[in-house]
N, C-alpha and C positions, 0 to 999 in steps of 0.2 A: 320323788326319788330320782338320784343322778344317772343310776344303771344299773347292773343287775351285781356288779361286783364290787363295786365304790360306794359305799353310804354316803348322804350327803347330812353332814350335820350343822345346821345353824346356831351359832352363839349369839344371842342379844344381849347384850352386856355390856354396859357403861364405863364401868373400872377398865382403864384401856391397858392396863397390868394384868389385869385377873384374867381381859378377855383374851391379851397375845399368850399367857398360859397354858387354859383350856386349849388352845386354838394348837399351840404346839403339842401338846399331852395327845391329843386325838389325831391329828397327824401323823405322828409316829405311831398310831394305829393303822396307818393307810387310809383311814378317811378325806374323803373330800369335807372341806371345810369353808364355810360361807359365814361372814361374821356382821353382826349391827352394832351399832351403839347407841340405837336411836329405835323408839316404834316404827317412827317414818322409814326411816333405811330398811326396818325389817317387813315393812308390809312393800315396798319397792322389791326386797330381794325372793319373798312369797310369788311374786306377780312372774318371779323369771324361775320357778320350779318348785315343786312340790318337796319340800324334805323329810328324810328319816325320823329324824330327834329336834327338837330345839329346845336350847336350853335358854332359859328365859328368867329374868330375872325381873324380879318382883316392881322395884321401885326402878323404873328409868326418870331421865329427865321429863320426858313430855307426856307422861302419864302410865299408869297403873298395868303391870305384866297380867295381873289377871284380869281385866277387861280387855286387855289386847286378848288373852288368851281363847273367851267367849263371842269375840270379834271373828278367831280365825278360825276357831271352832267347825266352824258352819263350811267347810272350805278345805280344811287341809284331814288327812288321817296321820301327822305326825304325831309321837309321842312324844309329851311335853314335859320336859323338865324341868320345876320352877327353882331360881337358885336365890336363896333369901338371908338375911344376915339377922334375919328375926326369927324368935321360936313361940309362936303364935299357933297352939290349936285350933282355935276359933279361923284365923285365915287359911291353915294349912286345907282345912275343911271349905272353904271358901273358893279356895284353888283348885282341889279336888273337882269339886261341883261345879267349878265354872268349866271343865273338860280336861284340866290338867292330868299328869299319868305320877308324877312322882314330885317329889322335894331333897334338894339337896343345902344344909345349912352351911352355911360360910363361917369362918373358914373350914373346908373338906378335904381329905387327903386326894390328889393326882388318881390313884389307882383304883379309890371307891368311885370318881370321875368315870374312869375309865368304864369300870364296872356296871356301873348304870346304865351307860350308853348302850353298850354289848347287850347287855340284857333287852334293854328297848327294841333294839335292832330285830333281835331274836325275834322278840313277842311281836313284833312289829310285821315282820315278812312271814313268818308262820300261822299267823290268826286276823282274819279281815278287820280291820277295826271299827266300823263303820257301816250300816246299808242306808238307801236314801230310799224312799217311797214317798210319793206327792214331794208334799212339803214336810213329811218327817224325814229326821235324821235318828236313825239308832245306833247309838255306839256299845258293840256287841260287848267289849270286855268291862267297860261302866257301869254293865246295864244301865243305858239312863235315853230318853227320849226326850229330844228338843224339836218344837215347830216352830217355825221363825222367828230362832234364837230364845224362846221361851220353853222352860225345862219342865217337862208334863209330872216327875216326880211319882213316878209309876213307883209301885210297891214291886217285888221280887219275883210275883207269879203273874203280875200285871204285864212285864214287862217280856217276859219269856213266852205269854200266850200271844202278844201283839207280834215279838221276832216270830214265831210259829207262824201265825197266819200271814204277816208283811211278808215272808220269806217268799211267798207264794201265794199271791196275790191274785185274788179271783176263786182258789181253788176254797172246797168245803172239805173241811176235817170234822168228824165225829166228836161228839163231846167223851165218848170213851179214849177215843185218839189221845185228845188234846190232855186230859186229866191221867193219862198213862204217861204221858211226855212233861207236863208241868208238873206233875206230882207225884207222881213217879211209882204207880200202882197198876196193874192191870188192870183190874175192877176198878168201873165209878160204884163205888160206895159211898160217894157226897155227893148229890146229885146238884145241892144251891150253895154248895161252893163254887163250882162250877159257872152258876148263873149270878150266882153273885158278884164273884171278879169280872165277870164279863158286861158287866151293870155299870160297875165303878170303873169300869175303861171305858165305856163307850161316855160315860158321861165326861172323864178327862178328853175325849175325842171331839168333843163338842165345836162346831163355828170351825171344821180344819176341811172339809169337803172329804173327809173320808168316818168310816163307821164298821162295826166287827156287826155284821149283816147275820141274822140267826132265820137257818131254815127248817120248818118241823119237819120233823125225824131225819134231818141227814147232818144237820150242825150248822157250823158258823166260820166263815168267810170275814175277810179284811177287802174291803171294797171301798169304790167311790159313792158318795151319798144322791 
């Protein structure tokens, strides 16, 4: 991020028509504007600050937006915007899950351009995107859990019990705690629900030097192994 008043939004973008477009479109938003047309150029202009958005485009010449995308993943909490001239579910899904935030198909009007962005921005400076412990990364609004770049594929309450306890690290919450918070009851009234998700995390936890630590009767901790 450029500052606290200027967004900085990066274009990667090969088509050197499309990219002076975008580039003018979002300027005349007052954005700061940093542009690639190259992976290389863009992981060069990564290296000199962190950005808001970047709008990323699928196919460049020296290889694939969305392995760049899984590359920077680990690194950046921009929102990513992938811009593709193909209408592929199957990769849109692909993009998604490699850490991307949205898709925009070509050709797109200016103002849905626009829109996108603004929106990112929004969600972007309002809600953390990201917390890092050890070697995980959890990306809060993906729900999704990566360790060194490898995607753990946590289910929905997996993932929400691990943000729980990584949040706060060391500490022990109650498995009433936890099952009032993941599931959203006051009573545990399933007592191996509870133990069972916490079964099938710890075993996705596995070979990572961390483990969801269970102490009788007071609960369960996110700790070093």
């Amino acid at each position: 991020m450029s500052d606290n008043t200027k967004p900085l939004i990066l274009i990667v973008e090969d088509d050197k028509r499309l990219n002076m477009i975008n580039r003018r479109a979002l300027e005349s938003e007052g954005y700061e504007i940093k542009t690639a047309f190259t992976l290389r150029e863009a992981r060069f202009l990564l290296d000199d600050g962190d950005p808001d958005v970047i709008l990323l485009d699928v196919m460049l010449p020296d290889g694939s937006g969305i392995d760049f995308c899984r590359e920077i993943r680990r690194r950046t909490s921009a929102s990513i915007i992938f811009l593709t001239s193909v209408v592929d579910p199957e990769g849109e899904l692909e993009g998604l899950t490699a850490g991307g935030d949205d898709y925009l198909h070509k050709p797109y009007e200016i103002k849905l351009l626009r829109a996108r962005v603004k929106k990112s921005i929004q969600k972007e400076r309002k809600t953390p995107q990201f917390i890092t412990r050890g070697p995980f990364i959890l990306y809060i609004v993906a729900a999704q859990v990566f360790v060194k770049g490898e995607d753990l594929f946590l289910t929905q309450k997996e993932f929400a019990i691990l943000l729980l306890l990584a949040q706060n690290e060391g500490k022990i919450f109650s498995a009433e705690y936890i099952y009032e918070k993941v599931w959203g009851y006051q009573t545990l009234s399933d007592k191996n629900a509870i133990q069972m998700t916490i079964s099938r995390l710890r075993s996705k936890m596995k070979n990572t030097g961390y483990t969801i630590a269970a102490y009788r009767r007071k609960g369960y901790a996110f700790e070093k192994v």
